[in-house]
MARVOTOR-832286 format. One record per residue: residue number from 1; x, y, z of N, C-alpha, C in turn. Coordinates in steps of 0.02 Angstrom, whole numbers, plus 50000, padded with zeros to 5 digits. Example, Ala and Ser with C-alpha at 12.3 -4.5 7.8 and 13.67 -1.06 7.14 Angstrom:
<sites>
<site resi="1" n_xx="50660" n_yy="49716" n_zz="50390" ca_xx="50615" ca_yy="49775" ca_zz="50390" c_xx="50660" c_yy="49835" c_zz="50390"/>
<site resi="2" n_xx="50642" n_yy="49888" n_zz="50354" ca_xx="50684" ca_yy="49947" ca_zz="50357" c_xx="50645" c_yy="50002" c_zz="50394"/>
</sites>
This chain:
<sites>
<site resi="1" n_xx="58064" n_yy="54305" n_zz="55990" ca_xx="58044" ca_yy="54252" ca_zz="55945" c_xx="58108" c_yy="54215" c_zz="55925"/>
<site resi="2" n_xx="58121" n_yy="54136" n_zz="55928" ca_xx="58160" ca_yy="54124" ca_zz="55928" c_xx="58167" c_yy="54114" c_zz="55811"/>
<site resi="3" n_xx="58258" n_yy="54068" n_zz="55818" ca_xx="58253" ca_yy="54088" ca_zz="55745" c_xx="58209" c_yy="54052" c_zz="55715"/>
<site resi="4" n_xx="58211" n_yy="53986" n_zz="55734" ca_xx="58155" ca_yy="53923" ca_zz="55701" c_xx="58085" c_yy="53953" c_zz="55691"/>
<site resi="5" n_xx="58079" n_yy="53997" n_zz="55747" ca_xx="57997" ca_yy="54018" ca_zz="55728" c_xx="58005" c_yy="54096" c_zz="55694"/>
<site resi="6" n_xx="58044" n_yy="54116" n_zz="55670" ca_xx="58051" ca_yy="54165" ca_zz="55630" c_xx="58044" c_yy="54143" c_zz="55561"/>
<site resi="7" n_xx="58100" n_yy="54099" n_zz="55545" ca_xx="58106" ca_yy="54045" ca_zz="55463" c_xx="58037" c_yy="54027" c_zz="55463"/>
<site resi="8" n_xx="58016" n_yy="54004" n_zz="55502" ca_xx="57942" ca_yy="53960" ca_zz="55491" c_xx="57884" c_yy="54036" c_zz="55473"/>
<site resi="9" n_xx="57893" n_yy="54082" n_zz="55507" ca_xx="57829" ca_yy="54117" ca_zz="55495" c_xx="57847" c_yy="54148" c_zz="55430"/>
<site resi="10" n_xx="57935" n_yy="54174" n_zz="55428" ca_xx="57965" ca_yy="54198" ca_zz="55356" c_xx="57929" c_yy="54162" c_zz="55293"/>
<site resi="11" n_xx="57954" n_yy="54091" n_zz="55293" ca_xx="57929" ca_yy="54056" ca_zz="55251" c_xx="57860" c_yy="54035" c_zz="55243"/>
<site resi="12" n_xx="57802" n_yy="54046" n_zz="55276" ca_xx="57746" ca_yy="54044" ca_zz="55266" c_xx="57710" c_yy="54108" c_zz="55247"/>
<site resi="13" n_xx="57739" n_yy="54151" n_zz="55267" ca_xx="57721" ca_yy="54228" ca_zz="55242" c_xx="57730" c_yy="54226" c_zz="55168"/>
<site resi="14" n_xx="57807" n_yy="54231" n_zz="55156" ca_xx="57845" ca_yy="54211" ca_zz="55087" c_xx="57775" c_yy="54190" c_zz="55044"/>
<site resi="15" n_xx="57761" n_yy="54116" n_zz="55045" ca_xx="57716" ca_yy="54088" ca_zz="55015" c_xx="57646" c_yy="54115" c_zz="55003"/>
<site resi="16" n_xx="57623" n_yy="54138" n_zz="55051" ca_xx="57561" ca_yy="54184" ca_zz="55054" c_xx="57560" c_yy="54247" c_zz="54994"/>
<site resi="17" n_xx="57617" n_yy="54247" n_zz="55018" ca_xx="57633" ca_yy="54332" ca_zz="54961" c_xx="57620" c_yy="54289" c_zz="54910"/>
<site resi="18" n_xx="57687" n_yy="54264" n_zz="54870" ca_xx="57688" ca_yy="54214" ca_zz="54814" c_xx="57604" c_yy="54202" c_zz="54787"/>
<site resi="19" n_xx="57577" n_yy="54154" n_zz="54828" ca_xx="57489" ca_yy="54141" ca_zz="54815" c_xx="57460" c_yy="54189" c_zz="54802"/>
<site resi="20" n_xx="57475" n_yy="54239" n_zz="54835" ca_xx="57408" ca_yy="54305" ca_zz="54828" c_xx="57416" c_yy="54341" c_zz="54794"/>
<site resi="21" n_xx="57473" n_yy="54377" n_zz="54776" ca_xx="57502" ca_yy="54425" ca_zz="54716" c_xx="57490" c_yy="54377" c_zz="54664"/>
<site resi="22" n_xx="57508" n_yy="54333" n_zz="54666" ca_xx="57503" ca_yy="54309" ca_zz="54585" c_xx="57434" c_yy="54278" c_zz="54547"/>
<site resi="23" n_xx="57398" n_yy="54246" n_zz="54609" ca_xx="57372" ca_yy="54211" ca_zz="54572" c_xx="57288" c_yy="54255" c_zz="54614"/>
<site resi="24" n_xx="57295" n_yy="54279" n_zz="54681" ca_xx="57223" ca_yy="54287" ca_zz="54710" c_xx="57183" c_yy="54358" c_zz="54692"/>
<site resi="25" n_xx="57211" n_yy="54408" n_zz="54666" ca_xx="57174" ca_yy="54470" ca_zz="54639" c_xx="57174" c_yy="54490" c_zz="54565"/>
<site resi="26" n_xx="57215" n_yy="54424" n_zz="54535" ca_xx="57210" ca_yy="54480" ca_zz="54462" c_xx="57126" c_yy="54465" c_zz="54424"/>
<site resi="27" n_xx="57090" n_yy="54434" n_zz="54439" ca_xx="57019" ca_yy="54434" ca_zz="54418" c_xx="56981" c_yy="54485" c_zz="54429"/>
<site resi="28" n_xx="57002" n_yy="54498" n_zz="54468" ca_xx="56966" ca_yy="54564" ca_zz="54514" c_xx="56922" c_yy="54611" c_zz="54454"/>
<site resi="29" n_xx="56883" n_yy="54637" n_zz="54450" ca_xx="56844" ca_yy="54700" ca_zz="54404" c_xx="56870" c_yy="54771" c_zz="54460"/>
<site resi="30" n_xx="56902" n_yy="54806" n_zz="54389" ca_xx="56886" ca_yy="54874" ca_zz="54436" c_xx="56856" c_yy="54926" c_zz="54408"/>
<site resi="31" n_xx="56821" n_yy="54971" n_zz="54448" ca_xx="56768" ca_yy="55011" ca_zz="54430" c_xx="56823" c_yy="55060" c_zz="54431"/>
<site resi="32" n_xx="56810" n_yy="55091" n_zz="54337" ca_xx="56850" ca_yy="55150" ca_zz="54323" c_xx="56832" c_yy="55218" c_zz="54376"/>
<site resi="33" n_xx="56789" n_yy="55202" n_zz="54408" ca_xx="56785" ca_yy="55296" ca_zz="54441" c_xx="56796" c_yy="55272" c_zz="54535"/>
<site resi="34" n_xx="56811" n_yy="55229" n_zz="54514" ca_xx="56835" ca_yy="55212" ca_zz="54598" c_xx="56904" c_yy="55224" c_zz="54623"/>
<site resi="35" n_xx="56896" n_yy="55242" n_zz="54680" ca_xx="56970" ca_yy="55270" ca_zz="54695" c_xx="57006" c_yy="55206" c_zz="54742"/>
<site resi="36" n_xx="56979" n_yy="55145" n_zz="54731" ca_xx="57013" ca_yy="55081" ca_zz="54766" c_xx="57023" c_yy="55044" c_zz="54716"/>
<site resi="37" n_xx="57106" n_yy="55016" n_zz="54693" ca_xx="57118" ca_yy="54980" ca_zz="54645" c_xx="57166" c_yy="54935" c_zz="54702"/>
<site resi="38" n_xx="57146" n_yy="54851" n_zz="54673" ca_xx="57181" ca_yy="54795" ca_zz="54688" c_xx="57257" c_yy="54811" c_zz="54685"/>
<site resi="39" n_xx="57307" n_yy="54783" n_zz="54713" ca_xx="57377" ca_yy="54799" ca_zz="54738" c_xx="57393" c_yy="54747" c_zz="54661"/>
<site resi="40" n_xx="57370" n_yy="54700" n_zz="54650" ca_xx="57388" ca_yy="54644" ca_zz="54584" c_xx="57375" c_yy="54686" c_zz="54518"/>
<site resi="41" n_xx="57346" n_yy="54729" n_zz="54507" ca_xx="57332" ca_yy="54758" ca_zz="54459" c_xx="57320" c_yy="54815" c_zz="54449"/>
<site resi="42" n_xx="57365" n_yy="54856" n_zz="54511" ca_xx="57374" ca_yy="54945" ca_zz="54525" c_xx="57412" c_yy="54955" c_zz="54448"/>
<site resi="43" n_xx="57417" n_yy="55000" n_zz="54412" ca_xx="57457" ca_yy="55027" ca_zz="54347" c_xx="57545" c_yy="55064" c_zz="54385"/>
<site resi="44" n_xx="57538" n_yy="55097" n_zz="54423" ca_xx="57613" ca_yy="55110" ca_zz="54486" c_xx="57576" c_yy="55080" c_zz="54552"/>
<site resi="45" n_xx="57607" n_yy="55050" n_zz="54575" ca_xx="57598" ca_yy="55036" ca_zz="54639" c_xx="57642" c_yy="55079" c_zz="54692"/>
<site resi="46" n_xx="57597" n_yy="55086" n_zz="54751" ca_xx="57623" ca_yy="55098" ca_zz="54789" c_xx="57701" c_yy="55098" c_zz="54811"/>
<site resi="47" n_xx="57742" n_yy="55126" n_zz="54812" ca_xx="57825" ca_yy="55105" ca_zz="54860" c_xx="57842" c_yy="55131" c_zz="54913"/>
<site resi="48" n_xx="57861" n_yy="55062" n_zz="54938" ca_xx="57855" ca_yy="55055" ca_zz="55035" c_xx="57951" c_yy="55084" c_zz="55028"/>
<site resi="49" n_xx="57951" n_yy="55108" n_zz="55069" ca_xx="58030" ca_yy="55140" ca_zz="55097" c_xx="58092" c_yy="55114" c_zz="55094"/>
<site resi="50" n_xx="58124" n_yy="55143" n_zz="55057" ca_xx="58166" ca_yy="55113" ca_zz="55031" c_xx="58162" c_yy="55076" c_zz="54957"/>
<site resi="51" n_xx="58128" n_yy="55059" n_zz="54930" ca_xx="58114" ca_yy="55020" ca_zz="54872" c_xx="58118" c_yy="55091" c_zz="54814"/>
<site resi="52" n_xx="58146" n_yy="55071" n_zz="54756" ca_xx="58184" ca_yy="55102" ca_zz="54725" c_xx="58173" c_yy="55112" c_zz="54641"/>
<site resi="53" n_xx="58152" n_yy="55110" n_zz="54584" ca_xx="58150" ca_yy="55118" ca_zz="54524" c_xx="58098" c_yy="55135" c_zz="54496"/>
<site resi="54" n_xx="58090" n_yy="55117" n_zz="54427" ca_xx="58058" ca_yy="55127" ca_zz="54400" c_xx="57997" c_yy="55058" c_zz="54360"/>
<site resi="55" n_xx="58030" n_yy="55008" n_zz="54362" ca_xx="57987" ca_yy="54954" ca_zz="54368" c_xx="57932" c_yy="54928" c_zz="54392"/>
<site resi="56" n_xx="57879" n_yy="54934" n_zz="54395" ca_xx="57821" ca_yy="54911" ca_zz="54429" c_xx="57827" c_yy="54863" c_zz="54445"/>
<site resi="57" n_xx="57853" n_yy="54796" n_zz="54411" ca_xx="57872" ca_yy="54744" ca_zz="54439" c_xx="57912" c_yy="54718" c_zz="54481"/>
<site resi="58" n_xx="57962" n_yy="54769" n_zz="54479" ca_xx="58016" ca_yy="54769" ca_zz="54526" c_xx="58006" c_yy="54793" c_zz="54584"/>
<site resi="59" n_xx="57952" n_yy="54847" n_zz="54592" ca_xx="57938" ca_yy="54883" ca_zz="54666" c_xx="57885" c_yy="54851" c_zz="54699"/>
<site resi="60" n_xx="57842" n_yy="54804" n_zz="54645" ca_xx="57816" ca_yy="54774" ca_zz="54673" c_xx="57840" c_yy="54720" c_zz="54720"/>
<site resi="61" n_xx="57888" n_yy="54695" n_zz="54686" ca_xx="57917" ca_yy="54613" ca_zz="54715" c_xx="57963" c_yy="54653" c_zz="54796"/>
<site resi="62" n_xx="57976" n_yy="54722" n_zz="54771" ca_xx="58025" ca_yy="54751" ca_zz="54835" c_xx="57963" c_yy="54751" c_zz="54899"/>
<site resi="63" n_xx="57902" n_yy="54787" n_zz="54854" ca_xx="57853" ca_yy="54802" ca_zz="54944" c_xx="57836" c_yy="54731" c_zz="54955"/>
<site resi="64" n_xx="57826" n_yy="54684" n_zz="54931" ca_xx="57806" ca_yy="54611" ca_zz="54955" c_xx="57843" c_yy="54600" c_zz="55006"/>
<site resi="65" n_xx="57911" n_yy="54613" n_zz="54983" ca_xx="57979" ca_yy="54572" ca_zz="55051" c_xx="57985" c_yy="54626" c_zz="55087"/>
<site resi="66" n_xx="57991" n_yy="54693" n_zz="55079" ca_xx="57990" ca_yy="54723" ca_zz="55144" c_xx="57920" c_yy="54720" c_zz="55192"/>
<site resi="67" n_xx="57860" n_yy="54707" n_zz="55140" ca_xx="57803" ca_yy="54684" ca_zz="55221" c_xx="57830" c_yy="54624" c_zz="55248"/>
<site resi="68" n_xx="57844" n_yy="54546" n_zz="55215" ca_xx="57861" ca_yy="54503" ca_zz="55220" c_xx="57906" c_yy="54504" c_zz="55304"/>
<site resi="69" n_xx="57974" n_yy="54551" n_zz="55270" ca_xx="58011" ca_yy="54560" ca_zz="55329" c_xx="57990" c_yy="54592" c_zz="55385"/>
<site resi="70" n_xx="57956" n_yy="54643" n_zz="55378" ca_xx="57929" ca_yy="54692" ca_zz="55442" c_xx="57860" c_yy="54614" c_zz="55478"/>
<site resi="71" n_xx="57832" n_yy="54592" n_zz="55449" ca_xx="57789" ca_yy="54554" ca_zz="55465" c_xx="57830" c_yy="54503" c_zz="55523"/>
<site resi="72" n_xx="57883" n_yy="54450" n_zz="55494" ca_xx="57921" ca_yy="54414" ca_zz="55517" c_xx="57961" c_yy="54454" c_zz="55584"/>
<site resi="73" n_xx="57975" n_yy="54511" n_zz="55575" ca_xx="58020" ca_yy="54542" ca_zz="55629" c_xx="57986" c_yy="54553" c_zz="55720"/>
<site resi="74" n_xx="57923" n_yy="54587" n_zz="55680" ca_xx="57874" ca_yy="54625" ca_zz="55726" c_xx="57819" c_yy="54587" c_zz="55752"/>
<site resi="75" n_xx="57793" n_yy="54517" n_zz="55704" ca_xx="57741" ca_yy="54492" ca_zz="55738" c_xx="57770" c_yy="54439" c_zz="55796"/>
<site resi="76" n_xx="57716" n_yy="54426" n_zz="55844" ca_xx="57754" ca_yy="54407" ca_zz="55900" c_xx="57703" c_yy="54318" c_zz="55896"/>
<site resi="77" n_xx="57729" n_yy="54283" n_zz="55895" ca_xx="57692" ca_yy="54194" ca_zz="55878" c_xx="57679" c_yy="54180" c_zz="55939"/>
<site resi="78" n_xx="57719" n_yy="54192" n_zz="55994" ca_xx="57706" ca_yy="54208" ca_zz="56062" c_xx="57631" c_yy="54192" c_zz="56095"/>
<site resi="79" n_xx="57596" n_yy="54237" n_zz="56055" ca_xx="57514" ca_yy="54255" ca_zz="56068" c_xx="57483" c_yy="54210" c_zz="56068"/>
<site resi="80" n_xx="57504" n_yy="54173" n_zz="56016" ca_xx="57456" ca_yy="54104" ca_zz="55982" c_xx="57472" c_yy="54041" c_zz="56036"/>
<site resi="81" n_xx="57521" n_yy="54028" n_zz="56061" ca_xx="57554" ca_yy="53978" ca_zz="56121" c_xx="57520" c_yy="54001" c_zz="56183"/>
<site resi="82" n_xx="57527" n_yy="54084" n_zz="56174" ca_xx="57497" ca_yy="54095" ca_zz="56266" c_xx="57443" c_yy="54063" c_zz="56257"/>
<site resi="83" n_xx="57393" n_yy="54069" n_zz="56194" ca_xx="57320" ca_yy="54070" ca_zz="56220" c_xx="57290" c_yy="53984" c_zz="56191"/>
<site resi="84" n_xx="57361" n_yy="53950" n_zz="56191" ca_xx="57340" ca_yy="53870" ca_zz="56185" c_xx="57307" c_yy="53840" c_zz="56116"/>
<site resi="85" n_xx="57341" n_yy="53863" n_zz="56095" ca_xx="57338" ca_yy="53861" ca_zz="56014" c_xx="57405" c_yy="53835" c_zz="55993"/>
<site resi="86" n_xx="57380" n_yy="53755" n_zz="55931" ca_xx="57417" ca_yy="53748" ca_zz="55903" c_xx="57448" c_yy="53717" c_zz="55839"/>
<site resi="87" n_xx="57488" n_yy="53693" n_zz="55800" ca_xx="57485" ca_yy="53697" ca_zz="55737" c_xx="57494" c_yy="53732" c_zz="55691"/>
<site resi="88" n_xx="57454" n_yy="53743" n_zz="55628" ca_xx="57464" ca_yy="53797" ca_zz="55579" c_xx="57423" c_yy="53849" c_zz="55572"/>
<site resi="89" n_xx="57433" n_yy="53901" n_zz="55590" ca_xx="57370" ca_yy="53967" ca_zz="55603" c_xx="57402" c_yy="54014" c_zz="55553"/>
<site resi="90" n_xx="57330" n_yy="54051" n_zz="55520" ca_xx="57321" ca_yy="54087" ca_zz="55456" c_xx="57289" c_yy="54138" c_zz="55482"/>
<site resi="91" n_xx="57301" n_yy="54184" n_zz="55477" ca_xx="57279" ca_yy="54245" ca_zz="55480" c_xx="57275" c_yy="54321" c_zz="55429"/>
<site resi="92" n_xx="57211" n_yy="54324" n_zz="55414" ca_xx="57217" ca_yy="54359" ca_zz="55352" c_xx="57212" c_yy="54450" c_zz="55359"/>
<site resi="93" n_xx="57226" n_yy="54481" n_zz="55348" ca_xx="57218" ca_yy="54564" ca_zz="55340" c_xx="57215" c_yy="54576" c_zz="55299"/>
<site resi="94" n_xx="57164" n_yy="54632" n_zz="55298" ca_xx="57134" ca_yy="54663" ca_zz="55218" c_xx="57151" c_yy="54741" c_zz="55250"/>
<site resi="95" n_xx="57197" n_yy="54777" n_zz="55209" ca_xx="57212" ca_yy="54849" ca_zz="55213" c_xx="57224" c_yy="54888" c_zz="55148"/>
<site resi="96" n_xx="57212" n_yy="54951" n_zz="55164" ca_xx="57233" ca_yy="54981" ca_zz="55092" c_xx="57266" c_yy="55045" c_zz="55107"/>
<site resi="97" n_xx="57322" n_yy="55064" n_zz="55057" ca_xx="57362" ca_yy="55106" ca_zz="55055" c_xx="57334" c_yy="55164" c_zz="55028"/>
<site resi="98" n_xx="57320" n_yy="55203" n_zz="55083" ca_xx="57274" ca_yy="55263" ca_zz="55049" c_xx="57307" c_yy="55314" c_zz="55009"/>
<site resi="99" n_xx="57267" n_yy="55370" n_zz="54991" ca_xx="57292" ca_yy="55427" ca_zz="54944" c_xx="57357" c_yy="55449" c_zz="54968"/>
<site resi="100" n_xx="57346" n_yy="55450" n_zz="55047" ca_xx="57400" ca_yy="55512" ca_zz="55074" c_xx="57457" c_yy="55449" c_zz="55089"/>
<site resi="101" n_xx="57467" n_yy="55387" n_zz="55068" ca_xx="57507" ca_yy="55353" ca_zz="55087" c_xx="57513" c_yy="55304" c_zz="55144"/>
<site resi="102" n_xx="57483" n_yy="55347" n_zz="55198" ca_xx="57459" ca_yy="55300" ca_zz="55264" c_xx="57395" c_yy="55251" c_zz="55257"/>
<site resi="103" n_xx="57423" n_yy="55199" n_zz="55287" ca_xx="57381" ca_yy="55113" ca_zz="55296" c_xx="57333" c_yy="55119" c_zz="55344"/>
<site resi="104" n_xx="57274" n_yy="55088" n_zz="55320" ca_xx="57204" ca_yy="55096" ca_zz="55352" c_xx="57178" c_yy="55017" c_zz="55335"/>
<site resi="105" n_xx="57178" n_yy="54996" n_zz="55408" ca_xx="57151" ca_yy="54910" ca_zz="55400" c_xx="57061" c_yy="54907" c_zz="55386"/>
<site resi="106" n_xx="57058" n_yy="54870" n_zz="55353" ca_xx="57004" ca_yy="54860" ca_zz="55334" c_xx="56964" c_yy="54790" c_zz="55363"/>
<site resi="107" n_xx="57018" n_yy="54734" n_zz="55348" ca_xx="56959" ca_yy="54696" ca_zz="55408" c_xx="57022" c_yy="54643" c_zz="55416"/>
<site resi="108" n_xx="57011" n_yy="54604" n_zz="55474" ca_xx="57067" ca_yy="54559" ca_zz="55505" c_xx="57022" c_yy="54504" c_zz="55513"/>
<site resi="109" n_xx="57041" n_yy="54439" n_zz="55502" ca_xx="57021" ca_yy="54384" ca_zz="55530" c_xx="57082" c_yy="54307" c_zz="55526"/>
<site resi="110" n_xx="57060" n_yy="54297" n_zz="55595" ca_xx="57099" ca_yy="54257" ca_zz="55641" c_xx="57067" c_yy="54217" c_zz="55696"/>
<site resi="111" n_xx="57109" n_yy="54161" n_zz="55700" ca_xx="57062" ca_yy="54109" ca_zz="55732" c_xx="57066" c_yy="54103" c_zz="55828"/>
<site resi="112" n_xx="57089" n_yy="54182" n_zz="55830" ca_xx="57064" ca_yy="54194" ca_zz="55893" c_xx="57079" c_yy="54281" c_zz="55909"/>
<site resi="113" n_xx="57037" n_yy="54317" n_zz="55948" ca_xx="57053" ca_yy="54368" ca_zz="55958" c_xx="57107" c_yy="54416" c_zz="55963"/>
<site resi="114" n_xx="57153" n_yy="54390" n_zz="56010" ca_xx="57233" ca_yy="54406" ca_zz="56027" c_xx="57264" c_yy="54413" c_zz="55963"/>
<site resi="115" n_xx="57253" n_yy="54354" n_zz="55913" ca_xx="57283" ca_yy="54367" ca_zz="55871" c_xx="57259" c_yy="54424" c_zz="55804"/>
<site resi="116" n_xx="57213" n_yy="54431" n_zz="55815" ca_xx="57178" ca_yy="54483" ca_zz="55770" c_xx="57214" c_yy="54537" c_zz="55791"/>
<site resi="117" n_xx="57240" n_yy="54530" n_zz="55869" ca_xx="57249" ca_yy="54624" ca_zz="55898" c_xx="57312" c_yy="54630" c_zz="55872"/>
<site resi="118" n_xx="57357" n_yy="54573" n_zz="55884" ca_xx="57430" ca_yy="54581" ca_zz="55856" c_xx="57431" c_yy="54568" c_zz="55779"/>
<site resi="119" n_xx="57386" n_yy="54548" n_zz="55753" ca_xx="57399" ca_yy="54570" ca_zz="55662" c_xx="57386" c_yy="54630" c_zz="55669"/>
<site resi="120" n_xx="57335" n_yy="54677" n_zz="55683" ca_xx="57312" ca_yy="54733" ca_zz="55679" c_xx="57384" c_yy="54783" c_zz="55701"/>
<site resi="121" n_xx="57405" n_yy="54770" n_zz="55761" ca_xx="57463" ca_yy="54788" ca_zz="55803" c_xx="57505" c_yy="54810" c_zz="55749"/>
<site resi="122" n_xx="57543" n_yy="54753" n_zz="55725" ca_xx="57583" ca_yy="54742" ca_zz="55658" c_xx="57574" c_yy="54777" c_zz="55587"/>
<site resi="123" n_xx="57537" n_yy="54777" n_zz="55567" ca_xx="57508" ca_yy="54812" ca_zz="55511" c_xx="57522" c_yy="54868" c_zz="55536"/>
<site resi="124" n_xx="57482" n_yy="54914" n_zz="55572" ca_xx="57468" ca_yy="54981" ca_zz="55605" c_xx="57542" c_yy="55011" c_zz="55594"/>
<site resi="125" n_xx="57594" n_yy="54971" n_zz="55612" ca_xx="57666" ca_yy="54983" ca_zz="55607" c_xx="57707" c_yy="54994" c_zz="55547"/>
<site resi="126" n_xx="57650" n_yy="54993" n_zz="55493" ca_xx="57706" ca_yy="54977" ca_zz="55425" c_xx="57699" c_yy="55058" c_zz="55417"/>
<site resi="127" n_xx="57746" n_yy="55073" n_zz="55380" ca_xx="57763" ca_yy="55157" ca_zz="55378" c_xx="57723" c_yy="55181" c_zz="55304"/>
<site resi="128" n_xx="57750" n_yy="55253" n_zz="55321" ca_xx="57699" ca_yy="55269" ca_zz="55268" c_xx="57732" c_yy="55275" c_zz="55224"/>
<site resi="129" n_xx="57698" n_yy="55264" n_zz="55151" ca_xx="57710" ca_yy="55245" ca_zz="55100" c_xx="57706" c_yy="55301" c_zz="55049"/>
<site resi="130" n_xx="57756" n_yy="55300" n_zz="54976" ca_xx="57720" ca_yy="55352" ca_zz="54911" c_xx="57667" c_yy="55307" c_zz="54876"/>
<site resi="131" n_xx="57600" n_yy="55355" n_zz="54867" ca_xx="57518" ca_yy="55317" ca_zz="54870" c_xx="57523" c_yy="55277" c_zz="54801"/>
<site resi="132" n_xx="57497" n_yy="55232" n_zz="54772" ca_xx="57491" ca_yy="55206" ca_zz="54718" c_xx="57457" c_yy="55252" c_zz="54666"/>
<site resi="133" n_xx="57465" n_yy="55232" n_zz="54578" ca_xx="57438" ca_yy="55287" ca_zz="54544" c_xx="57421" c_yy="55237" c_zz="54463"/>
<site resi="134" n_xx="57349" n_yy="55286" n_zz="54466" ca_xx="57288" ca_yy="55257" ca_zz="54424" c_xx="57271" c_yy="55308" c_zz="54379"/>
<site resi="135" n_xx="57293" n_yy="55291" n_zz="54317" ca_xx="57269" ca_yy="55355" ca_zz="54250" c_xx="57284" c_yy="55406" c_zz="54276"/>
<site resi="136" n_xx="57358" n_yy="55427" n_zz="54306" ca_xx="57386" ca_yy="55479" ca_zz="54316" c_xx="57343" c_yy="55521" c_zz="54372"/>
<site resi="137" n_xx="57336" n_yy="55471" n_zz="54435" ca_xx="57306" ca_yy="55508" ca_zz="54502" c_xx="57321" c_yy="55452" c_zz="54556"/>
<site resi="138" n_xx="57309" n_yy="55505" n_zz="54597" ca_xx="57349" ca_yy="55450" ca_zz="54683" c_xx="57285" c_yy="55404" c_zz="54690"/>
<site resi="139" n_xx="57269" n_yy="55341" n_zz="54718" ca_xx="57231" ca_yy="55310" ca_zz="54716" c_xx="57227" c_yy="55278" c_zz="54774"/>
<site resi="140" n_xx="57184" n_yy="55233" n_zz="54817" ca_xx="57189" ca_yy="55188" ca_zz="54887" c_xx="57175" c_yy="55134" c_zz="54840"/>
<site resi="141" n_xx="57230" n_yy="55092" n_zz="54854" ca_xx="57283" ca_yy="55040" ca_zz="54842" c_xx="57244" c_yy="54994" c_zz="54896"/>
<site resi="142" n_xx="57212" n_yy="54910" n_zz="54888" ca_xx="57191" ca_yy="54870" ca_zz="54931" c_xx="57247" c_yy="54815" c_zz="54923"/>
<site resi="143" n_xx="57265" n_yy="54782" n_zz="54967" ca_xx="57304" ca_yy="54758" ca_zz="54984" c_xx="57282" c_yy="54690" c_zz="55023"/>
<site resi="144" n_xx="57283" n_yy="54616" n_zz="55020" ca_xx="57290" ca_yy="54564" ca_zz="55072" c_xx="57339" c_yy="54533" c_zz="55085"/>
<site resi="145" n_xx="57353" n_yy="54511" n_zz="55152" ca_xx="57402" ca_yy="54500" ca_zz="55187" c_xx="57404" c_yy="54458" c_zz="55207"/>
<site resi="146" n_xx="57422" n_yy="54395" n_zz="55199" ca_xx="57408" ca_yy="54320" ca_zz="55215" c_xx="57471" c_yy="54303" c_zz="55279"/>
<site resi="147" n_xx="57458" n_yy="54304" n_zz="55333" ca_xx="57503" ca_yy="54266" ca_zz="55395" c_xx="57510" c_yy="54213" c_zz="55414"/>
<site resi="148" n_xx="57526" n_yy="54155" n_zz="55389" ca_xx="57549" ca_yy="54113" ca_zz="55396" c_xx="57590" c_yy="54100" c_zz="55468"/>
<site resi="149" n_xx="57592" n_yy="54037" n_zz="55507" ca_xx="57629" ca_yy="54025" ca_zz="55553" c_xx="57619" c_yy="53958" c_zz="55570"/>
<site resi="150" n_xx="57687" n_yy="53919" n_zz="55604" ca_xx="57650" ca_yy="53863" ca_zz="55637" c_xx="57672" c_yy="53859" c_zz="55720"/>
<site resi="151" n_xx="57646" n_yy="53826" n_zz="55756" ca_xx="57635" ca_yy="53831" ca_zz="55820" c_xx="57661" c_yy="53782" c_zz="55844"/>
<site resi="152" n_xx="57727" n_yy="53762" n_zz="55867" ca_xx="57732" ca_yy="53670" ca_zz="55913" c_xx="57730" c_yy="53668" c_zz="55962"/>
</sites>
């Protein structure tokens, strides 16, 4: 992937996060006896490897940029050109960070197959995680993942 289309998917990812953490789940209702709490309004969230303290806010903003980066590194834009596609393509993933830490996709959509396989691909790749925690218990943590890219 060259760098121009790295910055470009960086920075559209970037923004996605930005949009969705902040502003797309905190409405959300959660059902106290449910063991799936929104990633915007987990009480500890989840921390992806390497990410470090005691801040919720801070580990939060850390797992954003390390998916951000693993996203930008690993997804291949490639896919979207082979299969004659072009412009600005969005692709969304819904996953959640389960009890035991390991990521389980929940649903992918994309405006063509290939690319569903390589979001899926991508995701599948993020490592495993310490689980998020709800009134003092491990919890599955839901998570969306907005992919941004553009295509010339």
């Amino acid at each position: 992937m060259t760098k121009k289309y790295k910055l470009i998917l960086t920075l559209c990812v970037g923004f996605f996060f930005f949009s969705m953490s902040s502003f797309g789940q905190e409405v959300e209702v959660v059902d106290e006896n449910s063991d799936d709490i929104a990633f915007a309004i987990i009480e500890k969230v989840p921390v992806y490897p390497g990410c470090k303290g005691e801040d919720n806010r801070l580990l939060r903003d850390c797992m954003n940029l390390k998916i951000k980066k693993h996203v930008a590194s690993t997804f291949n834009t490639k896919k979207a050109r082979n299969i004659g596609l072009i412009g600005k393509q969005k692709i969304y993933v819904q996953f959640k960070i389960m009890k035991t830490g390991k990521v389980k996709i929940m649903r992918v959509s994309a405006p063509h197959k290939k690319l569903e396989k390589e979001a899926r691909r991508v995701v599948n790749k993020l490592p495993k995680m310490i689980p998020g925690v709800q009134d003092g218990r491990n919890v599955n943590v839901t998570y969306m993942l907005p992919i941004g890219f553009r295509v010339e």
